[in-house]
N, C-alpha and C positions, 0 to 999 in steps of 0.2 A: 750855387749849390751843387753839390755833387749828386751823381744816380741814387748813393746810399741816404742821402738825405730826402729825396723827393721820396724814394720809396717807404722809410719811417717816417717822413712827414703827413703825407695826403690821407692816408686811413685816418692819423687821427684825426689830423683836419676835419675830414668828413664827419666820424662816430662821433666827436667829441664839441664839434663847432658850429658845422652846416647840419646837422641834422636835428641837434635839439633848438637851433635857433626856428628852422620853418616848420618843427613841430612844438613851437612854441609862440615864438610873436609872429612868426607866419601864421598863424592860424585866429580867424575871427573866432571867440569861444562862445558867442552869442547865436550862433547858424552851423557850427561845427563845420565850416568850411573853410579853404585856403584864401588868405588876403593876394589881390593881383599882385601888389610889389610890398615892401618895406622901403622907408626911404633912407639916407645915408647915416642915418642915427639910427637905424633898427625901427622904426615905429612904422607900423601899419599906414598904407594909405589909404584911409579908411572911405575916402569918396570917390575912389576912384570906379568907373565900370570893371568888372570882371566877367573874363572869357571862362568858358565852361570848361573849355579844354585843358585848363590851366590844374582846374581839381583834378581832372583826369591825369596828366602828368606830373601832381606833386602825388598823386597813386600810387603811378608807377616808381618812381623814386621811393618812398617808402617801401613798397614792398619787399625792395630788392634791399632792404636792411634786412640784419638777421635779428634785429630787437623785434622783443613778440606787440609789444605798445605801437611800433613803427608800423606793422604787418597793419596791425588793429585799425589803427589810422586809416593807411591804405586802405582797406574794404572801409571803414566809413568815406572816406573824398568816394570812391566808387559807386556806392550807395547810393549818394548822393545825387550823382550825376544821374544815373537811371531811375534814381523814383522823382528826382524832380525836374529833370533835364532837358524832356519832350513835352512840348506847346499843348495843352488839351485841345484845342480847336482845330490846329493844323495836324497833330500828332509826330511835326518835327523834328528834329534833335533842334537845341539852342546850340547859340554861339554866343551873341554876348547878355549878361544878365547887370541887371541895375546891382547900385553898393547892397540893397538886404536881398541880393540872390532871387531876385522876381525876374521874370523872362521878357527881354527887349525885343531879341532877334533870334529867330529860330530857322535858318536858309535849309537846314540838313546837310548841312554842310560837310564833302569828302576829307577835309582833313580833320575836321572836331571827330567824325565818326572811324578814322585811323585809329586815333589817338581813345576813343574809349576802348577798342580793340585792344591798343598796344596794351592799356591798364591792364584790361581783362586777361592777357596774356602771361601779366609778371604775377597777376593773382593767380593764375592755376598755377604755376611753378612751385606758389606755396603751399598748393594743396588744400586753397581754398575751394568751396562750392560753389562756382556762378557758371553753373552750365545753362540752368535756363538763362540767366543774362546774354550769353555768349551765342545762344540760339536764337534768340530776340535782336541782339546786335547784327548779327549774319542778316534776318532778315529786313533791317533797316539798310543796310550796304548795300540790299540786292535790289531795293529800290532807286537808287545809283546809277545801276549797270548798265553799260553802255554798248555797244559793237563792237567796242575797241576797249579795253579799261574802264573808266567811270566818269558820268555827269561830277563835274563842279560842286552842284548841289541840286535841291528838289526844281529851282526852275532851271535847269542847265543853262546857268549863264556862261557866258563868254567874257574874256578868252579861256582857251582850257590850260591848263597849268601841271607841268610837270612834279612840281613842289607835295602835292595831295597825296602823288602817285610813286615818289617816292618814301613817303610814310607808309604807303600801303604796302610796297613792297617790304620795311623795315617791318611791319605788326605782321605780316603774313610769314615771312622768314620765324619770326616770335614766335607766333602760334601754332607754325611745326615744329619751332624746337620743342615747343612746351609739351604738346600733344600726338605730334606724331601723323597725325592727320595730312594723309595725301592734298586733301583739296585747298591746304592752307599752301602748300610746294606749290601749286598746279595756279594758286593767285598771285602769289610771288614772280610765276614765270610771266603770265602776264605782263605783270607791272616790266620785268628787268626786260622783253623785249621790248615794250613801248623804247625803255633807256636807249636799249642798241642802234634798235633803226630810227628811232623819233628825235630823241632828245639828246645824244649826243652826235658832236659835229666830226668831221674829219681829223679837225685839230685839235681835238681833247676838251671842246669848251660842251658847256652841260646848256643849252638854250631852255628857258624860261616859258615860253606862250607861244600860244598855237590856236589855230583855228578850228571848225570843227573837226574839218577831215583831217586833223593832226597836222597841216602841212604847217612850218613854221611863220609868223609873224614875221611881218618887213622890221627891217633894223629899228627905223624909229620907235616902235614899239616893241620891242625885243629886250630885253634882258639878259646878264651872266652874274652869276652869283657864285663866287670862289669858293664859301663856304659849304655852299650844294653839291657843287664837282666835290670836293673834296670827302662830303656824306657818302655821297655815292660808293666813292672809294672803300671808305670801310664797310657799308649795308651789302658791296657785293662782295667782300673778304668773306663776311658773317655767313650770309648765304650760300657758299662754298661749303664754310666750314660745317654750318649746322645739315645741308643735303648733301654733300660728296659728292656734289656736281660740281664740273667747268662752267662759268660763266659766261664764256666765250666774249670776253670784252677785252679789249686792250688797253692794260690798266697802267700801262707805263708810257701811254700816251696821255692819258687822264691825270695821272699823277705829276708827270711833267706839265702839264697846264696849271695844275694847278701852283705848284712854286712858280712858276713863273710869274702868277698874278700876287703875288706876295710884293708889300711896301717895303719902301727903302729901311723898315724896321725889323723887316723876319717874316712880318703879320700878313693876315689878309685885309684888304678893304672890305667891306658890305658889298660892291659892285665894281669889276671891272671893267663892264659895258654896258652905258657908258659909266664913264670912269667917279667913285664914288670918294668923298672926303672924309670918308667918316668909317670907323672898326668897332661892328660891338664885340662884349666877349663869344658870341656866340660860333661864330666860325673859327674865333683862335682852338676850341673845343674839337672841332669838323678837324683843322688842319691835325693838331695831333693825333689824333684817333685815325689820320690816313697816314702818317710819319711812322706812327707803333704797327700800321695794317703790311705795310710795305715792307718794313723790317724783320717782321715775322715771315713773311714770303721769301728774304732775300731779294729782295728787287728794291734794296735804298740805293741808288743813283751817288756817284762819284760826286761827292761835297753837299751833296742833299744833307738838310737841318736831321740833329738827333734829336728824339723823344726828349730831352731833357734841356735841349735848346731851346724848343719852342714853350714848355715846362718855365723857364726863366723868365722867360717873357710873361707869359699870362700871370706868372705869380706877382712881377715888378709892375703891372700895369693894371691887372684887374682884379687878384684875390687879394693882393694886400691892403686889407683896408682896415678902420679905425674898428669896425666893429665883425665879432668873431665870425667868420661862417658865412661872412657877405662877398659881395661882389660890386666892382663897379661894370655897369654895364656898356657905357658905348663913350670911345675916345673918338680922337680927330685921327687923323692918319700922323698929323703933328705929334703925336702925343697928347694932347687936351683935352679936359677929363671934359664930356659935356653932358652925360646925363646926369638925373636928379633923384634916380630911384633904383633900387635892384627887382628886376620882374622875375617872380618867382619861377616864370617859365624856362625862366636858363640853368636851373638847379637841376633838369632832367640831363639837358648838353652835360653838363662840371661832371656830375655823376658818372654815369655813361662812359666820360673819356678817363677819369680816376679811375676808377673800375679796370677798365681796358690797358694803362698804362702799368696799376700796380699787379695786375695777372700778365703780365711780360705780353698781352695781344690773345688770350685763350680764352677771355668771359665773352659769352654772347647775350 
């Protein structure tokens, strides 16, 4: 396909396939909530557990429709998640809830409690009203807070994990774009030094787990995740963009790791260390959303993939499927399709990087 083509293609893709499909058989109509996945026919998995988080980011994805039914949506998954999302006995945020949305697990978990932020953040954009949500949320976060960033969750397990903490840095960049609010810039900086000095390495790889004093984990339990470097990439474009601050990171050292950990296909693995067999769609999203960040800078690298190369790929391997608006979600590094279901969770990533690619790198 050509530029001209992905660019009249993916909007409507989007308005006309992926969004009435997960505001329609995505959605259970008996609990007014989002199904965890559909499976490769379109049909609800109707017994599957679902994560909380999931309402909260099929939220944000609606919101950021300009249909007023879509918006509407959004504030009910939103809703939802706050009037019935925290445990009455512990008072916790949930993570995951049984198939009729009853409460399993409620850790308070830092990245479910990102992720209702991020909602809450594309909903003020709208000029909806959840200020008292958004003051209630703050102070669930602040039960969190740590010396350095943020506990894990309410029992501060271990290890601690850069992954949470980069979501916070993404909802807190969000919620100054939205609002304006110094102290949302001032959690942002937080998080993106933990990035500087904690979490990334000399040679561009984004390390995974840590102990408490943040020192990194030995190799054998150590992780790299291509697709995270490569978040990064775009979360500290954004955060540039939306505070007209430097970030002082060296992103062409990050950037360069991250193609480099790209398979003999273009793609990323799920993990380069240790080394992983398997590519969901999730990080093919991450790589171009840093291929469109980098381009817009002027800093795409002599034979580095264009926006529309890696475009190719993800449409030959994961949007083209038999039913409208879907996705397959996790190949081999072979190419071999091996999942059974599409997780509604990856409709925030497709979103997100459509977005980013058909505004030429300018939406935040």
């Amino acid at each position: 396909m050509t530029t001209t083509d992905f660019k009249a293609l993916l909007p409507v893709w989007l308005r006309q396939e992926a969004l009435p499909l997960w505001s329609g058989a995505g959605l259970d109509q008996a609990t007014g909530t989002a199904w965890e996945a559909l499976d490769h026919s379109g049909a609800p998995c109707a017994d599957m557990q679902r994560r909380l988080r999931v309402q909260v980011r099929q939220a944000y994805c609606f919101a950021k429709s300009e249909d007023p039914a879509h918006r509407a949506l959004a504030l009910q998954l939103f809703r939802f998640a706050m009037d019935h999302g925290f445990d009455a006995e512990s008072g916790n945020l949930a993570a995951r809830l049984a198939p009729d949305t009853s409460i399993l697990t409620a850790p308070h978990d830092l990245y479910d409690v990102a992720f209702m932020l991020l909602a809450a953040s594309a909903l003020i954009a709208t000029g909806a009203d959840v200020a008292a949500d958004l003051a209630r949320l703050e102070e669930e976060l602040a039960k969190l807070k740590a010396p350095r960033g943020w506990y894990e969750n309410a029992a501060h397990d271990l290890p601690r994990r850069q992954n949470p903490h980069m979501h916070m840095f993404e909802t807190s960049t969000a919620l100054f774009a939205a609002t304006g609010e110094t102290r949302f810039r001032d959690m942002a900086e937080e998080s993106l030094s933990l990035f500087r000095e904690v979490f990334l390495a000399e040679d561009g790889r984004v390390l995974e787990y840590f102990a408490e004093d943040w020192s990194p984990l030995d190799e054998a339990d150590q992780a790299v995740e291509p697709g995270h470097m490569a978040e990064w990439v775009y979360l500290i474009d954004r955060y540039e963009v939306a505070t007209g601050r430097n970030a002082d990171v060296p992103m062409k050292t990050l950037y360069d790791a991250v193609l480099a950990r790209r398979d003999a296909s273009g793609l990323l693995p799920d993990r380069s260390d240790p080394a992983a067999e398997t590519r969901r769609m999730w990080p093919q999203t991450e790589l171009l959303k840093a291929v469109i960040a980098m381009a817009r800078r002027g800093e795409t690298p002599a034979g580095g993939p264009l926006p529309e190369a890696v475009l190719t790929l993800m449409w030959d391997q994961y949007l083209d499927t038999p039913v409208m608006g879907g996705w397959y979600d996790k190949r081999s590094t072979a190419g071999v399709l091996l999942s059974e279901n599409m997780p509604a969770s990856t409709f925030y990533h497709i979103l997100v990087a459509i977005r980013f690619y058909v505004s030429d790198g300018l939406s935040v």
